[in-house]
N, C-alpha and C positions, 0 to 999 in steps of 0.2 A: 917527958910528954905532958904530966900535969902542969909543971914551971910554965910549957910551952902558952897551954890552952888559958893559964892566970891571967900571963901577957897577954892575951889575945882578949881576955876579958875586959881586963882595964882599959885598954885601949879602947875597946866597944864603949863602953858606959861614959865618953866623951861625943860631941857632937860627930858628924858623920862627913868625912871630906870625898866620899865617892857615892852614887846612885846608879846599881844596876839596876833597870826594871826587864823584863823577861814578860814577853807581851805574846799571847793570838788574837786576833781579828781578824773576822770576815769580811765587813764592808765599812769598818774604820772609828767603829767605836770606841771598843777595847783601845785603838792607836790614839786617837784623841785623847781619850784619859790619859793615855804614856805624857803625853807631849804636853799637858795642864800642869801635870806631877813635875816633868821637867823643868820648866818654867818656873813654878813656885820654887823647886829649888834652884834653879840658878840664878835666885836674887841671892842666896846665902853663899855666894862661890860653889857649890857643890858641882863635881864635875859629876856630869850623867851619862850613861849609856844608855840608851833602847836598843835591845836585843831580843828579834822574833824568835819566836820558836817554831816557827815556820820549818817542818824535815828537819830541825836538829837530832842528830844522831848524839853526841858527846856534848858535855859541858865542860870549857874548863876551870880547875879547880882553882884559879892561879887570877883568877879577875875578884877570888873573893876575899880578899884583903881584910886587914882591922881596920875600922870605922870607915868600912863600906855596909852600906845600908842597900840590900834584896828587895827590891819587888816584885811581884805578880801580877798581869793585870789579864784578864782572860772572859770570855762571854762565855755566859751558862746555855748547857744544852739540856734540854728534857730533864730539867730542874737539879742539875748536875754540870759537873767541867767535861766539859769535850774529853774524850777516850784518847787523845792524841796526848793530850795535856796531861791527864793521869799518869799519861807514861814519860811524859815531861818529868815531872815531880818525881816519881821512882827512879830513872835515872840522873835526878840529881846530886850532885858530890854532899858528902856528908861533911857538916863542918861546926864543930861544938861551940853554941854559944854565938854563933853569928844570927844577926839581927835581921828581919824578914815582917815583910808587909803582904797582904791578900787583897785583892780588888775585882771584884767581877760585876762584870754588863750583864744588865737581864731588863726584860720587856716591860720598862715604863708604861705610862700612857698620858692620856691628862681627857679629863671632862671640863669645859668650860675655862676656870682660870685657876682648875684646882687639877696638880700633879698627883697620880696615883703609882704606888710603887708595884713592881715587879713580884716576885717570888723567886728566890733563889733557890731553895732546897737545900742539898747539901754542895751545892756549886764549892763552897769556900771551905766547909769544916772537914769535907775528906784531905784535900791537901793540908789544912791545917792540921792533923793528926800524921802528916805521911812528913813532912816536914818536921813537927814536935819529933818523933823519931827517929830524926837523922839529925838531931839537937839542935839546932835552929831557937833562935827565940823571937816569937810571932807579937812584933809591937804593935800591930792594925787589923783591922778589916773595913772594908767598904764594899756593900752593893752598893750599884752607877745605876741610877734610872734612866740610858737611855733611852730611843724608840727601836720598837723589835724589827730586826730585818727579815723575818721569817717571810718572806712572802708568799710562801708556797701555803699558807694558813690565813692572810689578809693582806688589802693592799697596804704599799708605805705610806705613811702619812703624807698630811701636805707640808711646803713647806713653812709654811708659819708657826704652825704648831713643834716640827721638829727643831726651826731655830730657837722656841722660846723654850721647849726643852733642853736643850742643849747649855743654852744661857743657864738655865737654872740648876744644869747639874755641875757646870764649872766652877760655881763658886764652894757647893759642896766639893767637888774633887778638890782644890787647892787648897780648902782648908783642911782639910783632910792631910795634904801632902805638908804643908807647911807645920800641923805638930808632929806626925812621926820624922820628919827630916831636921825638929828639934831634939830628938830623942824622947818622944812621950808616946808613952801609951795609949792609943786610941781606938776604941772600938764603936760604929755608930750605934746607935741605939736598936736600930732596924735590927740587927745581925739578930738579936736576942728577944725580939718586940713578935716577928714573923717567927723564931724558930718551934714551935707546937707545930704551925703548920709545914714548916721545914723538913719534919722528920717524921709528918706524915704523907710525904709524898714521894720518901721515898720506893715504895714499892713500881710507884713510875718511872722513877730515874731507873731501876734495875730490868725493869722492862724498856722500857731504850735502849740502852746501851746493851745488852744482848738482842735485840732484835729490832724495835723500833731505827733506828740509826742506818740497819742495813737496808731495811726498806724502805725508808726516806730515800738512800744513795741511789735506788733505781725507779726513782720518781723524774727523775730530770734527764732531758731531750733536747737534741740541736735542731732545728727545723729544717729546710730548705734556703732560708736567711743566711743561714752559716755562709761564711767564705772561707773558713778555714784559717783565722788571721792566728789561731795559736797561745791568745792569749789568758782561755780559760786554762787551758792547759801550763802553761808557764806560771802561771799565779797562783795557783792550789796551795793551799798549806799542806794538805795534808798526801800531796803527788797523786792523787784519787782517779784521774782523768788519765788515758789512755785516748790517741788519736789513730782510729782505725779508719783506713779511705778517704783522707781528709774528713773525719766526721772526729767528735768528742765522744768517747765512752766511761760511762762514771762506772768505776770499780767500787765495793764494798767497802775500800779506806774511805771512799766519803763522808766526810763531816757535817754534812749540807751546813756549813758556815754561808752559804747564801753570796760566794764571795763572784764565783761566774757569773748567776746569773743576773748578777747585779752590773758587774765589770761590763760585759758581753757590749762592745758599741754597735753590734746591729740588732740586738733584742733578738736574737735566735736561740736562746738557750729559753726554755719552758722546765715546770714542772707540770708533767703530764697528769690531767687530773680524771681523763679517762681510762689511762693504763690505773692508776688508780680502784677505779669502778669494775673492770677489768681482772684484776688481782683478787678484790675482795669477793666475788662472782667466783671467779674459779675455786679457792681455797673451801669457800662454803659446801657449792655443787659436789665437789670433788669425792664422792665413797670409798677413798684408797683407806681412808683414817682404820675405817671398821675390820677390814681385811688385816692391816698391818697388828692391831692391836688385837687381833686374836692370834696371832704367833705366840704373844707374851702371856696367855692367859693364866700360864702355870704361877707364876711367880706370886711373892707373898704382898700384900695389899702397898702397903710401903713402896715396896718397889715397882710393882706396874707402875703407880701413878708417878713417880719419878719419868719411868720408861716412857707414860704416856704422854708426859709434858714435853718431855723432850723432840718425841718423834713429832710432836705437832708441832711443834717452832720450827725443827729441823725439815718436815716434808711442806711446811710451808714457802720458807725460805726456799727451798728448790723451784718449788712453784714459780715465785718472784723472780729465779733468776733467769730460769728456762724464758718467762712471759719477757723478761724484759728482752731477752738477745731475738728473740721472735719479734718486737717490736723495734730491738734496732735495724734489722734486717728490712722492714717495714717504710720504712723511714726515707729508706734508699727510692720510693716511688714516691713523687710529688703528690699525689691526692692521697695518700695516707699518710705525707706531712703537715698537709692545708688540715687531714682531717684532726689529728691527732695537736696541732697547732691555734688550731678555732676552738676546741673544746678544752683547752687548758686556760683557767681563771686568770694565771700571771700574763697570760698577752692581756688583759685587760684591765688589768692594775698595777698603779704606780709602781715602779721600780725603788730600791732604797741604797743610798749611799751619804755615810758622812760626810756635814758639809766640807768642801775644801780637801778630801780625798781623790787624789788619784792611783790610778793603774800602778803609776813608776811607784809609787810610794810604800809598794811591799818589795822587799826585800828579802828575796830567795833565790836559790841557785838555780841557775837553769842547765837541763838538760834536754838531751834532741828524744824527738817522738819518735815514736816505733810505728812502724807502717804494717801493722800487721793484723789480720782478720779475728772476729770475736770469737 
């Protein structure tokens, strides 16, 4: 076994004749980067894969060859890698000494004629510790400044600004891709310049991803526009969507990767910013908190407030989900779609998609919708 893993070493510490990269994208950032990386190496022969991680269950262990060179390239959520992607990385195949790159999109901007960078948080150094783990050896990192598709928080840019963006982050990605596909170590200077503020934020990230994330998922609404064409639903990364009555229902896997309502060609997918107002109204009004929290009164101080944090994420969450199936039901009558469709900010701002990105150009399996009531 050890003879094995020597060979496999040597072999590594020569240039790289293969490039997996292992990609998510929402609305074609993340995928752009794949496809600059490729490029830059297939001036050097390197044969490339991109492969989504789009519902991959299994990986296999048999594409990761000696002097195949891993990437990652992935968009940061709530100053962290998507929950989808975390579990990407943990079920990855363990393999000693194989060589591995990190890349992740986070929300550029630019003032005037001057680029300003993102914040990653710990987007890249938790997979970079979940990979060191499983022996990997991590020759890169790169935050990508592109623009944020969040639309549900601002509109998209125009397009001038996102092509000179764009421009300007491809020459960083290719240089980037052209030293680690010479075998060099390369880390940008960012990774370490931002991390203070990296790893104080994340108390953010941990509030996301336990709750933040699930109540984003029941911010977004099909209008009366719907036709039912199927293809937010076929396009999900992360399978989130359920199609009840001809309608989209977003489930808790939602990622808000922002990728329907981006996709959507008749602009009927909204994030609802009154159900919004709505939620945060109910949860406050609400005097369950007081009642439920004197059941627990015995317990030792430690533990209430455990008890009490809990129940309040927990009896919130119910809230959100009850309010949301009450607002899909809602939906079903045209003037509490017009209502609920006028009063959401994204019908009135830009939509965002990378340039030269289409629909066809995510690559996931499809399966039939279930016709079945919420």
């Amino acid at each position: 076994m050890a003879a094995c893993q020597n060979d496999f070493q040597l072999l590594m510490d020569t240039p790289y004749t293969n490039l997996n990269i292992y990609y998510l994208s929402g609305t074609g950032n993340a995928l752009t980067a794949c496809r600059w990386m490729a490029e830059e190496a297939g001036k050097k022969n390197i044969s490339v894969q991109l492969i989504p991680a789009d519902r991959q269950k299994t990986i296999d262990k048999t594409e990761i060859k000696p002097k195949t060179l891993i990437g990652f390239c992935f968009p940061t959520h709530g100053f962290g890698a998507p929950w989808m992607m975390l579990k990407f990385f943990w079920r990855f195949p363990r393999v000693k000494n194989a060589h591995a790159f990190l890349s992740s999109t986070r929300a550029g901007s630019k003032m005037s004629k001057l680029f300003l960078p993102g914040l990653s948080g710990v987007a890249m150094w938790v997979p970079f510790l979940m990979l060191l783990l499983k022996g990997y050896r991590i020759k890169g990192m790169l935050p990508i400044d592109l623009p944020s598709n969040w639309i549900s928080l601002h509109p998209g840019y125009r397009k001038k600004v996102i092509d000179s963006m764009f421009k300007h982050c491809e020459g960083i990605v290719k240089r980037f891709a052209g030293r680690v596909t010479n075998g060099e170590r390369f880390f940008h200077y960012q990774v370490f310049v931002t991390l203070p503020i990296d790893l104080a934020l994340i108390p953010i990230t941990f509030v996301y991803q336990i709750f933040g994330r699930f109540f984003l998922a029941k911010m977004f609404i099909a209008t009366d526009k719907c036709n039912a064409c199927g293809i937010c639903y076929e396009k999900c990364p992360a399978k989130a969507i359920r199609m009840y009555g001809k309608k989209p229902y977003w489930t808790l896997h939602c990622e808000s990767c922002m990728r329907c309502i981006n996709l959507c060609p008749e602009k009927a997918i909204q994030v609802s910013h009154l159900m919004l107002v709505m939620a945060l109204i109910t949860v406050m009004a609400l005097p369950l908190y007081a009642w439920i929290f004197s059941l627990f009164g015995g317990l030792p101080d430690v533990l209430f407030d455990i008890t009490e944090w809990v129940l309040k994420w927990g009896v919130r969450m119910l809230i959100i989900i009850a309010l949301y199936a009450v607002v899909f039901f809602l939906l079903k009558f045209r003037v509490f779609s017009l209502l609920f469709e006028y009063t959401s900010l994204t019908r009135y701002w830009r939509k965002y998609k990378a340039p030269g990105i289409k629909a066809s150009d995510y690559i996931i399996p499809k399966t039939k919708a279930a016709n079945k009531k919420p």
